[in-house]
N, CA, C and O atoms as a Tripos MOL2 file, in Angstrom:
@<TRIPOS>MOLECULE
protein
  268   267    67     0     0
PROTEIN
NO_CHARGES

@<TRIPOS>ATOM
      1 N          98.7590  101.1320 -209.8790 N.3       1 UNK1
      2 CA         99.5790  101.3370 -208.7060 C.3       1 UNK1
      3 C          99.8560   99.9780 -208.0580 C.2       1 UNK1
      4 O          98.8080   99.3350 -208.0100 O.2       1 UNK1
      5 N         100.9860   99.2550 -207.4980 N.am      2 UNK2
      6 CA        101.5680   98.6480 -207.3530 C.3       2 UNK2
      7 C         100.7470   98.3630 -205.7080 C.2       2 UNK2
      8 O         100.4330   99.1690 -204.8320 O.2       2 UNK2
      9 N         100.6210   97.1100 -205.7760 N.am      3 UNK3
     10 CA         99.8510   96.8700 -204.0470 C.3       3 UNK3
     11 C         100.7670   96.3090 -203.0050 C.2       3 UNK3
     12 O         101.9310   96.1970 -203.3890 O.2       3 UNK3
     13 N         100.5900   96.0370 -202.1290 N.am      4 UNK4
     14 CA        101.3350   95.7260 -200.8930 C.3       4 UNK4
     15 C         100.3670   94.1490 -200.4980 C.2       4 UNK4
     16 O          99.1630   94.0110 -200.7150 O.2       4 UNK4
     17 N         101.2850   93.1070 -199.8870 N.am      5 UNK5
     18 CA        101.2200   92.1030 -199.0280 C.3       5 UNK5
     19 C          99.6450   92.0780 -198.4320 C.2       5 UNK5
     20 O          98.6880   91.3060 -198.4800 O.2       5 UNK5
     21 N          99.9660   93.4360 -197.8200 N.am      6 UNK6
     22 CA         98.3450   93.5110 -196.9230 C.3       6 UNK6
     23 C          97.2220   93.8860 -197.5080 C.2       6 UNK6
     24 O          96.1420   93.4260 -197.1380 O.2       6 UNK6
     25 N          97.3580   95.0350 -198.7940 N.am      7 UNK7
     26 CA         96.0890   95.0760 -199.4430 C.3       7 UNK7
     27 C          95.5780   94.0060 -200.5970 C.2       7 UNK7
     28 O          94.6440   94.3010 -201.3420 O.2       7 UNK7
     29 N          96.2310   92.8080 -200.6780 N.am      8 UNK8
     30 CA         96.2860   91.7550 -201.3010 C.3       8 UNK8
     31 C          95.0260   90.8260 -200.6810 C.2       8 UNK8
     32 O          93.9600   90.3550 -201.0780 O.2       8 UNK8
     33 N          95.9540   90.8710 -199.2690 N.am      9 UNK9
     34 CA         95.3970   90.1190 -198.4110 C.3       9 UNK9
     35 C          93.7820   90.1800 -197.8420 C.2       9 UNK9
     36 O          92.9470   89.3470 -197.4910 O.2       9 UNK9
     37 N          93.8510   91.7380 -197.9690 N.am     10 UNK10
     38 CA         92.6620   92.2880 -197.4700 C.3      10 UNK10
     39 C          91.3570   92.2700 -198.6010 C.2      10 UNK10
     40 O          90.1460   92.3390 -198.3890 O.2      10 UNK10
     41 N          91.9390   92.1770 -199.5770 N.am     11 UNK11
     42 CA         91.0950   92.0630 -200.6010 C.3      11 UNK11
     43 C          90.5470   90.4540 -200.8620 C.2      11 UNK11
     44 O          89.4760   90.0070 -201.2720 O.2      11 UNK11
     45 N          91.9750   89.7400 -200.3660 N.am     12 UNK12
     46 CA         91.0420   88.3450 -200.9310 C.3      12 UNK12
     47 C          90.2400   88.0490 -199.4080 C.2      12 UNK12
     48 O          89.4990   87.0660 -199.3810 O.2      12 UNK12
     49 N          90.3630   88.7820 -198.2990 N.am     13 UNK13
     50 CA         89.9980   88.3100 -196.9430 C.3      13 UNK13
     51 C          88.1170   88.7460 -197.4900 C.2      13 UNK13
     52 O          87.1150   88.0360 -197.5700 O.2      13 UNK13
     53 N          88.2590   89.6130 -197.6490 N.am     14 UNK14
     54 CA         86.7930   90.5080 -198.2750 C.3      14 UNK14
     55 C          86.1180   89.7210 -199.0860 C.2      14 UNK14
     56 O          84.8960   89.7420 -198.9390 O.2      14 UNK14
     57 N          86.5170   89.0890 -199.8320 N.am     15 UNK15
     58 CA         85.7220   88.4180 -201.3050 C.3      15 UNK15
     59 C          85.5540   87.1230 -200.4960 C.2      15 UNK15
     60 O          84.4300   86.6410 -200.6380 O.2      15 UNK15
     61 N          86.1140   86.6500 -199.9410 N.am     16 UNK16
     62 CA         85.7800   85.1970 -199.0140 C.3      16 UNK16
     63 C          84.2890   85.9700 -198.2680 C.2      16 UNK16
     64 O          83.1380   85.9430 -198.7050 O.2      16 UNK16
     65 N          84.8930   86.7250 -196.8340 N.am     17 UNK17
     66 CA         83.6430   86.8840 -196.6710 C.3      17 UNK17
     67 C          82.3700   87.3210 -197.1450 C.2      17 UNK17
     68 O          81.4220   87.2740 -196.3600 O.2      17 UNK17
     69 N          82.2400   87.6440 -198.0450 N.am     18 UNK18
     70 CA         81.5600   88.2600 -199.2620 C.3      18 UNK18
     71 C          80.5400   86.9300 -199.5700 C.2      18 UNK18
     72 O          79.3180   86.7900 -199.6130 O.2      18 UNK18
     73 N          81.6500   86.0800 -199.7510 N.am     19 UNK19
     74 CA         80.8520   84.8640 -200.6830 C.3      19 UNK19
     75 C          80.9900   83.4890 -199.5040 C.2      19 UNK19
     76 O          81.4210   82.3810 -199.8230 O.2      19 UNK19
     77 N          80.5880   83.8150 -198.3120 N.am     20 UNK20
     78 CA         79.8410   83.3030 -197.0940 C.3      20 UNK20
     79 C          80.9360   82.3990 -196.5280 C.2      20 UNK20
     80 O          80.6280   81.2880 -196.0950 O.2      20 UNK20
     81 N          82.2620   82.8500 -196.5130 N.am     21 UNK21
     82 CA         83.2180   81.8480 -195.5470 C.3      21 UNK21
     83 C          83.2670   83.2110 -194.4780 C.2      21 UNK21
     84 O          83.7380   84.2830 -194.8590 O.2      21 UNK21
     85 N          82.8330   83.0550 -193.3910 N.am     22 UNK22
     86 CA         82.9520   83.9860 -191.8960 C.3      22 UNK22
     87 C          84.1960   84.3620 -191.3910 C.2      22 UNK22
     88 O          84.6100   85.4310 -190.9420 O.2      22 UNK22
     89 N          84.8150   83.0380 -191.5890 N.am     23 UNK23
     90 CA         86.3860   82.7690 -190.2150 C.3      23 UNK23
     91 C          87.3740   82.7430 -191.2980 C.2      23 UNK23
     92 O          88.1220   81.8180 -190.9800 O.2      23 UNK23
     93 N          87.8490   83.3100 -192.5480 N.am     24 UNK24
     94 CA         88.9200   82.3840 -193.1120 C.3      24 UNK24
     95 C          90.4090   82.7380 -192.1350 C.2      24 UNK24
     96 O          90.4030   83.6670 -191.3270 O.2      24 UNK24
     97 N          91.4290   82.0080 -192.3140 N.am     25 UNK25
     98 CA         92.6490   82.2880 -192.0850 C.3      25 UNK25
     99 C          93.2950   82.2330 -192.8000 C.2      25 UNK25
    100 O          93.3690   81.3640 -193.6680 O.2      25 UNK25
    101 N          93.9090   83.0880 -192.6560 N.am     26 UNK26
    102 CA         95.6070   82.8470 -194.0060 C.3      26 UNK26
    103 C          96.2130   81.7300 -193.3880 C.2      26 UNK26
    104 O          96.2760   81.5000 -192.1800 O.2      26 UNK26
    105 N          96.8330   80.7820 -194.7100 N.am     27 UNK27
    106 CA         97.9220   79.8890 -194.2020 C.3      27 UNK27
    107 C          98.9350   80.0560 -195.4840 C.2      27 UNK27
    108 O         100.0540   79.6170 -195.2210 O.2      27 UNK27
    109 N          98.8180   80.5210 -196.6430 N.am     28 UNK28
    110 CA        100.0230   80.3460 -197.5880 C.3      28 UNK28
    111 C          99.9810   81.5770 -198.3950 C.2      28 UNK28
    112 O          98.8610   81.8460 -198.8270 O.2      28 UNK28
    113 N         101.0300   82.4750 -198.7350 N.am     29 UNK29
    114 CA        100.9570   83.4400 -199.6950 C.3      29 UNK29
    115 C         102.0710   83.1580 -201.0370 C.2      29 UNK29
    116 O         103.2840   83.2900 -200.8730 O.2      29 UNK29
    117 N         101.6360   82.8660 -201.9960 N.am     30 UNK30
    118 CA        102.4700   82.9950 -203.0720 C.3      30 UNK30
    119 C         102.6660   84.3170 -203.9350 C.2      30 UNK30
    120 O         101.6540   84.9890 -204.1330 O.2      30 UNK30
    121 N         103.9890   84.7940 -204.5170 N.am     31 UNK31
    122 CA        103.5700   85.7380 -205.6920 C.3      31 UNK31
    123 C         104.3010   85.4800 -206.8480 C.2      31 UNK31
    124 O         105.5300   85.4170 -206.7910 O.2      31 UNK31
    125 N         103.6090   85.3010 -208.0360 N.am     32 UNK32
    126 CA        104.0910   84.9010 -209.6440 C.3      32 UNK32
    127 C         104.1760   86.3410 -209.7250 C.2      32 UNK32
    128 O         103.2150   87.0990 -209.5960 O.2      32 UNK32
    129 N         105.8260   86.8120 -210.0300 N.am     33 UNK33
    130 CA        106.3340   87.6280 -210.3680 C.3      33 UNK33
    131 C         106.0150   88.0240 -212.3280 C.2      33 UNK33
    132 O         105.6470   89.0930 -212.8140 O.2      33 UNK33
    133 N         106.2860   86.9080 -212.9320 N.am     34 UNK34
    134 CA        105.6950   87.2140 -213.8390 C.3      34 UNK34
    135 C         104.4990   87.4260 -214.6780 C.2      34 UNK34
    136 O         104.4340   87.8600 -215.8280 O.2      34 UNK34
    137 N         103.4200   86.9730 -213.7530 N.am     35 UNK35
    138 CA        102.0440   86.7850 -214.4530 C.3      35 UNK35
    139 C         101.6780   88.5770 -212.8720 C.2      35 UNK35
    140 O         100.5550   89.0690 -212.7530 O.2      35 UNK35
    141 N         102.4880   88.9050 -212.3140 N.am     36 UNK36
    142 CA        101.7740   89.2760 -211.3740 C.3      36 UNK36
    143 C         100.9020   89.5830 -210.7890 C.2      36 UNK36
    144 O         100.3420   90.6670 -210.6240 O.2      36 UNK36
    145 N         100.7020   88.3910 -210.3540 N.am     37 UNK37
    146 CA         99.7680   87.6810 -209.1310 C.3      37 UNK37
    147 C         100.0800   87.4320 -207.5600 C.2      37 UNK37
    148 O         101.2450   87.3300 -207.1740 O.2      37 UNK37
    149 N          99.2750   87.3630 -206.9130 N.am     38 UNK38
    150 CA         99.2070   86.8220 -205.4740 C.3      38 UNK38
    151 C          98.1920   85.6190 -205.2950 C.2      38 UNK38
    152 O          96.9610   85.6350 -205.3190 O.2      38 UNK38
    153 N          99.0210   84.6360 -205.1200 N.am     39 UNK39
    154 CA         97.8810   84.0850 -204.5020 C.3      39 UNK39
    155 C          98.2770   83.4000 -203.2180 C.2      39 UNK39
    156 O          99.3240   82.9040 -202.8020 O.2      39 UNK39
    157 N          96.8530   83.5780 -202.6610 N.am     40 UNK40
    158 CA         96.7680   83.4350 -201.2240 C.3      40 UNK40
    159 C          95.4480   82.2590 -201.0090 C.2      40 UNK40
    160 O          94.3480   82.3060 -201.5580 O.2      40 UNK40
    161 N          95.9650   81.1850 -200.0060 N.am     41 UNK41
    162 CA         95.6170   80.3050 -199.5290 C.3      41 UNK41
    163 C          94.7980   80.4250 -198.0540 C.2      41 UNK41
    164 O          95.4550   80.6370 -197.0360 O.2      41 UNK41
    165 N          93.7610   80.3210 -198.0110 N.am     42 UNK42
    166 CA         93.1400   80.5720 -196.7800 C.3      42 UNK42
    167 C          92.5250   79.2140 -196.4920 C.2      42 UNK42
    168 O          92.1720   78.4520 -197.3920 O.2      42 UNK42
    169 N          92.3840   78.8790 -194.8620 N.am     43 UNK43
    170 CA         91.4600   77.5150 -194.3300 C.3      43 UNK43
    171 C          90.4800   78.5720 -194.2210 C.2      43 UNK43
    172 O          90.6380   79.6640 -193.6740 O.2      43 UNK43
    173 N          89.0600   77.9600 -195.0220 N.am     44 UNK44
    174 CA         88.0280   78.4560 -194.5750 C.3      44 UNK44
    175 C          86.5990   77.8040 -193.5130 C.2      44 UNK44
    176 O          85.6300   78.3580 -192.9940 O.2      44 UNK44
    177 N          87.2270   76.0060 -193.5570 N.am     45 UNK45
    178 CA         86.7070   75.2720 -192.7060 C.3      45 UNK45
    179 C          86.6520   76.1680 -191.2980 C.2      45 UNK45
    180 O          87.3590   77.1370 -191.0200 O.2      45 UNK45
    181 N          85.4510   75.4660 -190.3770 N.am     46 UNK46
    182 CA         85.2560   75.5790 -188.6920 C.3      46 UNK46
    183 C          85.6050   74.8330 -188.4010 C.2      46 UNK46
    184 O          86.4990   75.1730 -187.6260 O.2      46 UNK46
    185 N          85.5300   73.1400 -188.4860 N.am     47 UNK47
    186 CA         85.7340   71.7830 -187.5500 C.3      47 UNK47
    187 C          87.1290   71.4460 -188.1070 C.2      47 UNK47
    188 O          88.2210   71.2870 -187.5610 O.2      47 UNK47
    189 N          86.7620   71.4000 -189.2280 N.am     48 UNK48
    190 CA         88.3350   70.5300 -189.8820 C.3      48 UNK48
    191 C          88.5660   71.7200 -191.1820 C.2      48 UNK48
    192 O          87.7910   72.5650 -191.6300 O.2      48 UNK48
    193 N          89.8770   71.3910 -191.5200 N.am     49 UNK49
    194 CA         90.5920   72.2410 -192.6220 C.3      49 UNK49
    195 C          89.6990   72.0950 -194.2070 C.2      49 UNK49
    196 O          89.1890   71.1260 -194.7710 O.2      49 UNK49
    197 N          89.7780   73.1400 -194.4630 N.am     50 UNK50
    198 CA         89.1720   73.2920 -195.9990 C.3      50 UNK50
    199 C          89.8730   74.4830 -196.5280 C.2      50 UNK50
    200 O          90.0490   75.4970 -195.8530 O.2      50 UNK50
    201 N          90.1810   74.3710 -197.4770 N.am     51 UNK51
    202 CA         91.5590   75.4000 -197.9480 C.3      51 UNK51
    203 C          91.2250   75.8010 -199.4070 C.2      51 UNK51
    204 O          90.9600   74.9550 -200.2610 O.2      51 UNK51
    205 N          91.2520   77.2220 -199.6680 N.am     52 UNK52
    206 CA         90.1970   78.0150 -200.9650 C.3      52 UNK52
    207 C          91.7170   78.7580 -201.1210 C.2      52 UNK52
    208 O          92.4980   79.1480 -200.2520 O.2      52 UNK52
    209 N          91.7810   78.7800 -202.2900 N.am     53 UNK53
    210 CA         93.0670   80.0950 -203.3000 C.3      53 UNK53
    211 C          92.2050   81.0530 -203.8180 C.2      53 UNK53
    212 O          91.1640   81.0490 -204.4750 O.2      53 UNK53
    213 N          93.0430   81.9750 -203.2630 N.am     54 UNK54
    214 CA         92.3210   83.0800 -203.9480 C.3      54 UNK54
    215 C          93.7470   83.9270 -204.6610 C.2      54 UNK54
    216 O          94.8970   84.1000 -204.2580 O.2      54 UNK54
    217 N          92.9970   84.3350 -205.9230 N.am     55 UNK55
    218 CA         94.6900   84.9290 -207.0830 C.3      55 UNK55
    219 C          93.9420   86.5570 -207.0610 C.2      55 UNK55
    220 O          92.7690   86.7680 -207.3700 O.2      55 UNK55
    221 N          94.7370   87.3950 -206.7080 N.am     56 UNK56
    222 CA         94.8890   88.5990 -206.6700 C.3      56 UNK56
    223 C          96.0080   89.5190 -207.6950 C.2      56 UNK56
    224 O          97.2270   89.4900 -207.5260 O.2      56 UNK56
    225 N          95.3530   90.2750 -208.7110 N.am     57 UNK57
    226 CA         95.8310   91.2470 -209.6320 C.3      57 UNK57
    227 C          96.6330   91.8100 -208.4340 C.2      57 UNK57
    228 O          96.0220   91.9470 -207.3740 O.2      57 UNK57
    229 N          97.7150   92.0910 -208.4860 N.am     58 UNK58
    230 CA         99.0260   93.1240 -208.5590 C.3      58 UNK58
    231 C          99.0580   94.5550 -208.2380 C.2      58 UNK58
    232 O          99.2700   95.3220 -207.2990 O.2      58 UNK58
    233 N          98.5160   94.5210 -210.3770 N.am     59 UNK59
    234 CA         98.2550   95.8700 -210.1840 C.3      59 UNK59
    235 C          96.9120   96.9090 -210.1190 C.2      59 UNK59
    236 O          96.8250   98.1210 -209.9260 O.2      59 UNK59
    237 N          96.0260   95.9710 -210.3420 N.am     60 UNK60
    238 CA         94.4200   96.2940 -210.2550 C.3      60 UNK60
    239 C          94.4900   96.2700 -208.5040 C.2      60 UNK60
    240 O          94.6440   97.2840 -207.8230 O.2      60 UNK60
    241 N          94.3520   94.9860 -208.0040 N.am     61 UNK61
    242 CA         94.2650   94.8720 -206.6970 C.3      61 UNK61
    243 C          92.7260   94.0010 -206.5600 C.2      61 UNK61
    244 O          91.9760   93.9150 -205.5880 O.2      61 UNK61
    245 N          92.6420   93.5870 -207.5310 N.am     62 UNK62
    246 CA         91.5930   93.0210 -207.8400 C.3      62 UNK62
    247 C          91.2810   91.0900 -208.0210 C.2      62 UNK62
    248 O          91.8700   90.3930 -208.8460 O.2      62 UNK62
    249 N          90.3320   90.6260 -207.1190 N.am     63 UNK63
    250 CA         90.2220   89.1470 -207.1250 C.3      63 UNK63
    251 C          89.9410   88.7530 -208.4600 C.2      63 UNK63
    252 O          88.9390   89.1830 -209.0310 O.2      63 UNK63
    253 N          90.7750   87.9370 -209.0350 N.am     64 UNK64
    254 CA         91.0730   87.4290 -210.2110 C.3      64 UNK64
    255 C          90.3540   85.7390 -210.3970 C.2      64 UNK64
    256 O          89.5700   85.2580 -211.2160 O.2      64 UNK64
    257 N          90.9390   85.2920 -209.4240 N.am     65 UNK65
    258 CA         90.3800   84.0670 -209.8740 C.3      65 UNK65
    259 C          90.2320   83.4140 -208.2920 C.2      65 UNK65
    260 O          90.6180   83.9880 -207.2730 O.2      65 UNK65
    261 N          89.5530   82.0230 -208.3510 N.am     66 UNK66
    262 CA         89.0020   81.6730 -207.0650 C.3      66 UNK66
    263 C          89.0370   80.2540 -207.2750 C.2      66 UNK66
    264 O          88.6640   79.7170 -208.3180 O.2      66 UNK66
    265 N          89.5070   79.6310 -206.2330 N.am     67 UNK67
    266 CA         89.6380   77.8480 -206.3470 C.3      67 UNK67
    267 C          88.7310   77.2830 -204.7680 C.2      67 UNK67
    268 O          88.6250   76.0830 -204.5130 O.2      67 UNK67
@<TRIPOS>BOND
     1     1     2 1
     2     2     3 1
     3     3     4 2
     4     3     5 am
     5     5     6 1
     6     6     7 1
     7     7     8 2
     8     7     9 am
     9     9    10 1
    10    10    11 1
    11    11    12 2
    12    11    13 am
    13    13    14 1
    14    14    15 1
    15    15    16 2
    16    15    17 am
    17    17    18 1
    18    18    19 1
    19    19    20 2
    20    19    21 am
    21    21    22 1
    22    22    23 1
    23    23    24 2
    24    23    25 am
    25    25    26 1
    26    26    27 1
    27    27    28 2
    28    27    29 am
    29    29    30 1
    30    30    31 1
    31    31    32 2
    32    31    33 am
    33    33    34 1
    34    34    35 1
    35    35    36 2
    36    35    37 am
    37    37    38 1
    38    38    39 1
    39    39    40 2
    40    39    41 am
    41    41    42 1
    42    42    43 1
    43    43    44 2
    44    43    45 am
    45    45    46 1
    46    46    47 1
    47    47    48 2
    48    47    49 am
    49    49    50 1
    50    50    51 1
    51    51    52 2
    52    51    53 am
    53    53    54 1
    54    54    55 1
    55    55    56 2
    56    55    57 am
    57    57    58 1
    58    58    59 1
    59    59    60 2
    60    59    61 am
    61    61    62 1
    62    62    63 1
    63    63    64 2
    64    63    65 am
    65    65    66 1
    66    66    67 1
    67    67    68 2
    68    67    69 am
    69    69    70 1
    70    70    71 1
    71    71    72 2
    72    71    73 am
    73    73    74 1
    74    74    75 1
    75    75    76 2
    76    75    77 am
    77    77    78 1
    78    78    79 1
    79    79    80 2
    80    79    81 am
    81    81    82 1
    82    82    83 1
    83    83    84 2
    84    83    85 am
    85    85    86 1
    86    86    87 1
    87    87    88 2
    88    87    89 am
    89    89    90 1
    90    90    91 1
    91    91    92 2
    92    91    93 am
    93    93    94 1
    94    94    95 1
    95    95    96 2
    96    95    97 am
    97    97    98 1
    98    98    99 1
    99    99   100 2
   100    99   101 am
   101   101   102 1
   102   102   103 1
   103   103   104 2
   104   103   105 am
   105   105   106 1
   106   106   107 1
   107   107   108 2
   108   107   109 am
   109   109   110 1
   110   110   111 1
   111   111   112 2
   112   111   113 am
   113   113   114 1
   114   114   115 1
   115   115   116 2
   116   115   117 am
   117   117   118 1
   118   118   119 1
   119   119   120 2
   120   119   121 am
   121   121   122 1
   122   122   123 1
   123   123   124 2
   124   123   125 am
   125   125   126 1
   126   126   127 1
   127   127   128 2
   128   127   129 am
   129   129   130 1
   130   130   131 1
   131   131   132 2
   132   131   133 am
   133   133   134 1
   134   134   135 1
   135   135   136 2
   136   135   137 am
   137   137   138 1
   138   138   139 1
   139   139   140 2
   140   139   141 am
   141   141   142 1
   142   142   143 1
   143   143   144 2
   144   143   145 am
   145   145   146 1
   146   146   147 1
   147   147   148 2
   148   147   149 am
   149   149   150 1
   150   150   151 1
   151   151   152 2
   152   151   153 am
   153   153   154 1
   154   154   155 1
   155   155   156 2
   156   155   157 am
   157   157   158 1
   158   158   159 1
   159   159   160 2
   160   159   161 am
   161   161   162 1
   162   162   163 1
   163   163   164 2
   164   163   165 am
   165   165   166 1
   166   166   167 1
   167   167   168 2
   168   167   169 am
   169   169   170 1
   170   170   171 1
   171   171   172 2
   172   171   173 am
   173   173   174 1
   174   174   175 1
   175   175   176 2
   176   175   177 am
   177   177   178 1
   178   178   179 1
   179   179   180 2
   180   179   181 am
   181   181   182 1
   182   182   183 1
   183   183   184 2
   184   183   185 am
   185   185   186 1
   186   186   187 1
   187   187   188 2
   188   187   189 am
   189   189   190 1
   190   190   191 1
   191   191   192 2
   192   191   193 am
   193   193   194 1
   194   194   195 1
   195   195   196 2
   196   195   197 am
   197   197   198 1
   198   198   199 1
   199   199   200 2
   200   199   201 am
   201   201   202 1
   202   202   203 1
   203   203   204 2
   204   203   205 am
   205   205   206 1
   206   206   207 1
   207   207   208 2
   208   207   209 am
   209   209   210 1
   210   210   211 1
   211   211   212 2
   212   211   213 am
   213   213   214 1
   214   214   215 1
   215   215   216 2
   216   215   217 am
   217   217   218 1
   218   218   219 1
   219   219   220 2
   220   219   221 am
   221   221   222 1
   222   222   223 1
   223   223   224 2
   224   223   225 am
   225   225   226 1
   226   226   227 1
   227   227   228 2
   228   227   229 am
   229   229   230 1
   230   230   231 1
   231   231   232 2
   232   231   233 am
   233   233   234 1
   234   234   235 1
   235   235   236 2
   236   235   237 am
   237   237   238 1
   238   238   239 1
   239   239   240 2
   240   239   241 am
   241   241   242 1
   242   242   243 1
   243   243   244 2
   244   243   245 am
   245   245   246 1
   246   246   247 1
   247   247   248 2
   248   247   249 am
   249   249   250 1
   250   250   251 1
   251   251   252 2
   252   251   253 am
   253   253   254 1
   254   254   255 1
   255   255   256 2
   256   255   257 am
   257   257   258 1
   258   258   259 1
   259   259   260 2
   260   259   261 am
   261   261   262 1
   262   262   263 1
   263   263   264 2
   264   263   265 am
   265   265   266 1
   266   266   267 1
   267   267   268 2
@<TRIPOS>SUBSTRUCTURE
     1 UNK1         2 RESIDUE 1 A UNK
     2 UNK2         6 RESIDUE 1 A UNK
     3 UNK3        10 RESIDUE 1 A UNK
     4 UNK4        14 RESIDUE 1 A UNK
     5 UNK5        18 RESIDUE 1 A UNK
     6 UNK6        22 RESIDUE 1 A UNK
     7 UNK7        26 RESIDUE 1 A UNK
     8 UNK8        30 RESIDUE 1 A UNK
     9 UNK9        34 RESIDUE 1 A UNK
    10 UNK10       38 RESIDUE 1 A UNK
    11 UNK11       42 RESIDUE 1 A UNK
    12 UNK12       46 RESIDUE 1 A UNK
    13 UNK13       50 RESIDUE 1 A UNK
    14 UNK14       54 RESIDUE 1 A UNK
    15 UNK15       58 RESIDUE 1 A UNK
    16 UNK16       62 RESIDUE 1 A UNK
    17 UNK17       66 RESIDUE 1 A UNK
    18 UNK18       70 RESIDUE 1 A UNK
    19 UNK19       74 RESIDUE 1 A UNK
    20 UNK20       78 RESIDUE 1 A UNK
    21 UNK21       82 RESIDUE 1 A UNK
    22 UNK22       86 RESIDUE 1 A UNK
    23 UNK23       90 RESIDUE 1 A UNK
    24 UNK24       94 RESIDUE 1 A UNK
    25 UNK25       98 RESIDUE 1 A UNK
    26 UNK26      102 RESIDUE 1 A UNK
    27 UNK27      106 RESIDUE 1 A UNK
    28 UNK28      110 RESIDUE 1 A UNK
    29 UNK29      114 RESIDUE 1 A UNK
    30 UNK30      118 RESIDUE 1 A UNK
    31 UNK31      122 RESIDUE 1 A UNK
    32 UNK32      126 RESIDUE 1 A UNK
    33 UNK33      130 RESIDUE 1 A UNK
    34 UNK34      134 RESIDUE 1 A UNK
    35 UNK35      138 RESIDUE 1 A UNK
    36 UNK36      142 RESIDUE 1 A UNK
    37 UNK37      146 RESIDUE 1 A UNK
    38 UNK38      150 RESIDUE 1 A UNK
    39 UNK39      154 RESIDUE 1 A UNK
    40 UNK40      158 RESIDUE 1 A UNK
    41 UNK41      162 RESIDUE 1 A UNK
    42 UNK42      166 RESIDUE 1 A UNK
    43 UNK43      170 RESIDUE 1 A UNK
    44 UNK44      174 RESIDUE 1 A UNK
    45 UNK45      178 RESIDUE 1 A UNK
    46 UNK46      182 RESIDUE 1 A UNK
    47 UNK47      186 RESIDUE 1 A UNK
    48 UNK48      190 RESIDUE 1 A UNK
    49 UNK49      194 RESIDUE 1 A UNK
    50 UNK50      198 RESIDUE 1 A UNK
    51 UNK51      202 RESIDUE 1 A UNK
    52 UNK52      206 RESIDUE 1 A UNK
    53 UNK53      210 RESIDUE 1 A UNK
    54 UNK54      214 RESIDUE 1 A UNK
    55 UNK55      218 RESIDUE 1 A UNK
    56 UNK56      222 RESIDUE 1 A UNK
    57 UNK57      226 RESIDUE 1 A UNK
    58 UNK58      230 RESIDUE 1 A UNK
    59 UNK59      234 RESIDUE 1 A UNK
    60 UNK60      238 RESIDUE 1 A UNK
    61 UNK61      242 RESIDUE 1 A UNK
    62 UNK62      246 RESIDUE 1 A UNK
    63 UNK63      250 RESIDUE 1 A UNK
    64 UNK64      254 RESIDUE 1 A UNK
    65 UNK65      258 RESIDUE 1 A UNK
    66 UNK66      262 RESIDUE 1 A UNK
    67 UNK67      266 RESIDUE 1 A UNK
């Protein structure tokens, strides 16, 4: 089943906090239409910027890969 923007989002928001970033924020969403993917860019820094990708399956809805 085909996911939406937000359950993308919500999924990579989850696996961050999961794996001990507290605060992330979204700052960039990409989607590779052909590999379909999402990936989404979050600052997960407190003081200063630190910025983690997270690639989200499509159609699983599932965290794929992690930078």
């Amino acid at each position: 089943m085909p996911r939406t923007l937000v359950s993308a989002t919500e999924a990579a928001r989850d696996f961050l906090i999961k794996s001990g970033y507290l605060f992330p924020q979204l700052e960039k969403v990409d989607f590779d239409e052909s590999k379909q993917q999402w990936t989404l860019t979050f600052n997960v820094g407190i003081g200063q910027p630190k910025l983690k990708k997270v690639v989200v399956d499509e159609t699983s809805g599932q965290v794929i890969a992690f930078e």
